[in-house]
N, C-alpha and C positions, 0 to 999 in steps of 0.2 A: 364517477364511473370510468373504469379502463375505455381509454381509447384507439382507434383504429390507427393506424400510419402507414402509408406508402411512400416509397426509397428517399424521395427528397426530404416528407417531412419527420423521417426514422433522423436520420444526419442530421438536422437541426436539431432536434429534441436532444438528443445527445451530448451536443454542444451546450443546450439550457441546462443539462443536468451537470455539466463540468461546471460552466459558469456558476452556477446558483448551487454548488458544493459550501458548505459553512464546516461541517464533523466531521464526515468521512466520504470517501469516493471508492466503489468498486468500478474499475474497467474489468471486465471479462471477455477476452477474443483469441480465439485459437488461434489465430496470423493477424501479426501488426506488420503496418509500415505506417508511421504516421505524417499527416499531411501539414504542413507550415501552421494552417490555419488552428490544427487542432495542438500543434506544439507550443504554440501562442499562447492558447488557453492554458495549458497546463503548466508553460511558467509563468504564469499569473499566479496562479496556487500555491505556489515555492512560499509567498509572502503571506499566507493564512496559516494557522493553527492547527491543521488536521490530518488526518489519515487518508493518503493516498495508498491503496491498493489495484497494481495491475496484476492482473493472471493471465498466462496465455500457453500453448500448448507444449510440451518437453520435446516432440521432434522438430520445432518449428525455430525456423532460425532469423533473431533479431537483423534489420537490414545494419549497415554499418551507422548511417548517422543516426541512425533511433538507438542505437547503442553508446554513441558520442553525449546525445541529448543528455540519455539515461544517467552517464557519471557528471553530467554535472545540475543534475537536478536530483540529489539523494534524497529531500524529502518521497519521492516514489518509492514505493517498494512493490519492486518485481519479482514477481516470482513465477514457475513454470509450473504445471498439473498433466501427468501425464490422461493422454486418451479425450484429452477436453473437446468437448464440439459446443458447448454454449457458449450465448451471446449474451452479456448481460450489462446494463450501466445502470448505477443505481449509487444516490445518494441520500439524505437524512430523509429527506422528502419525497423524491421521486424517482421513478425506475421505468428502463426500457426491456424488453423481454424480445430480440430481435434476429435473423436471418444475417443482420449486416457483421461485420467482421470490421473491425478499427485498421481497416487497407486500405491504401488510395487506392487502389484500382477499382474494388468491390463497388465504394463509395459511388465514383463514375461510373462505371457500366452497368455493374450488377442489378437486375430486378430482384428486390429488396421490399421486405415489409417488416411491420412489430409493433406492436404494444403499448402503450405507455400508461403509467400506472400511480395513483396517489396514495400517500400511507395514511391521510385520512377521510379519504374518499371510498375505496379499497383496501383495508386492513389485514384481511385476511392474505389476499394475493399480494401486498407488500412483506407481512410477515412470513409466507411462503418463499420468494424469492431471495430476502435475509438469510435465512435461516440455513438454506440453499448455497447462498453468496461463503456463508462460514465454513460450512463444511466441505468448500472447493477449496476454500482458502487453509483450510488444516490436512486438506489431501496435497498440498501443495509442498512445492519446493525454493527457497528462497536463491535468487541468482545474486549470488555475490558480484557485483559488476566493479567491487570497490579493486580484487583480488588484479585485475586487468590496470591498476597503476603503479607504477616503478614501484619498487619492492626500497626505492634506498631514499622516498619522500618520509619522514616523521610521520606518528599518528598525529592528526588535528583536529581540534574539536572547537565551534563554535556555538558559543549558543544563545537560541532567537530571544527576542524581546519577552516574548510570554515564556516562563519556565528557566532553570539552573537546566536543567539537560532535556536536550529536547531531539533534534536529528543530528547527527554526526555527518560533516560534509564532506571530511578527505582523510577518510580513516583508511590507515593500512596496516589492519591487525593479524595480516596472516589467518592461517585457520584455525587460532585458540576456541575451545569450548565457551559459551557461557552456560548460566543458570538461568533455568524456570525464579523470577522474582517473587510466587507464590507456594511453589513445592519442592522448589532447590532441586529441581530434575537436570540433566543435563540438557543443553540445545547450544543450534548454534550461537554464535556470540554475537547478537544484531542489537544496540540499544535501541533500534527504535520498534522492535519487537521480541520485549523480555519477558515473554508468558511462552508457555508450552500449548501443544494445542489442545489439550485439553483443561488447562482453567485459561483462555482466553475467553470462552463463549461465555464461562460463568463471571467475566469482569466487565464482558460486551454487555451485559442485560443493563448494566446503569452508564461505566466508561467514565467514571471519576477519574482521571489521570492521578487526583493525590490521593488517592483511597491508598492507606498502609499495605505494604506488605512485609515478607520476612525474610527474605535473601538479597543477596546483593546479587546481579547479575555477573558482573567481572569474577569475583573469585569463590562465588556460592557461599560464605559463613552469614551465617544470622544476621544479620543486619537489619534496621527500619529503614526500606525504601520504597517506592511508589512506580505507577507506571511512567512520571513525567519524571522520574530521579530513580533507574531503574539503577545505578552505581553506586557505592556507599561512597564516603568523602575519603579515606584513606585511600581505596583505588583510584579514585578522579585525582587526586594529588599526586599519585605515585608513577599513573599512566600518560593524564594526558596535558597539553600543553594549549595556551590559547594564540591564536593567531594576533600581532598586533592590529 
């Protein structure tokens, strides 16, 4: 059953749901500044397998070292939603629905309360705030934070232990297009988000990283690629370069 949380136990619970991320992680908060403790956590994550999603508001402006954090932790993908007022954390398992804002200051001062919620305890209200989570997530706008390093470093790409292409960690690809991976639509050129947003939700229902697809993200021709190999090999060969 959902249960109740007041300010201190809203911030812990939070912290459980970063920790105890395995698939994927929404943050949703109109205004971040994030506090050591919770920067900790989240480079913990760098070294797992998954989908880090933060959303937070279009007039609201990154502090400087959360923007520092930001480029050197590209597993996250940040992105800005205009007119946003929810608060939301939520992973494979569990979810908070909360007043609190991912701010130090909110954190300390603020009287705060929320939620917290199990997907199989609560099904319903986890599949509600999923569902919710995606469609903030396709109202969204993706922050290039990569565009903000020298323009004269090489593109670089390394890639993790699980998976041939996986997150791109110091890529400076200017603002080439890419391709939707399943309907060769135009989008931006993100591999580690090569769907459009409208067939993400229908690859989100299962999330087989190798489930086939038909284009290449880099130069949109036909190609057999996947969401973990969203590049065909001719582009990967021609573009990018491995660090030794």
């Amino acid at each position: 059953m959902a249960k109740f949380l007041d300010a201190s136990t809203t911030n812990a619970m939070i912290i459980d749901i970063i920790k105890n991320a395995k698939e994927f992680l929404f943050l949703v908060s109109p205004y971040i500044k994030l506090t050591t403790q919770y920067k900790n956590y989240l480079q913990g994550l760098s070294l797992k397998n998954l989908d880090l999603f933060l959303i937070y508001r279009s007039d609201s402006k990154l502090d400087l070292d959360d923007e520092k954090f930001f480029l050197r932790n590209r597993t996250i993908q940040v992105s800005t939603c205009e007119n946003l007022h929810a608060k939301c954390y939520l992973n494979e398992q569990n979810g908070i629905i909360t007043s609190l804002n991912l701010y130090e200051h909110s954190q300390v001062n603020n009287w705060e309360m929320g939620v917290l919620f199990d997907k199989n305890e609560d099904p319903s209200l986890y599949e509600g705030a999923f569902n919710e989570l995606k469609l903030i997530l396709q109202a969204s706008k993706s922050k290039s934070l990569a565009a903000q390093v020298p323009q004269t470093r090489k593109a670089r790409y390394i890639p993790e232990k699980k998976g041939f292409f996986d997150k791109l960690i110091d890529a400076t690809l200017g603002p080439k297009a890419g391709y939707c991976i399943r309907c060769g639509k135009e989008i931006d050129h993100n591999p580690n988000r090569p769907l459009c947003p409208s067939c993400y939700p229908s690859w989100s229902k299962h999330a087989n990283p190798s489930y086939k697809e038909r284009y290449c993200h880099h130069c949109g021709k036909q190609r057999q690629t996947s969401y973990e190999k969203p590049i065909c090999y001719e582009c990967f060969k021609a573009e990018y370069q491995y660090l030794e």
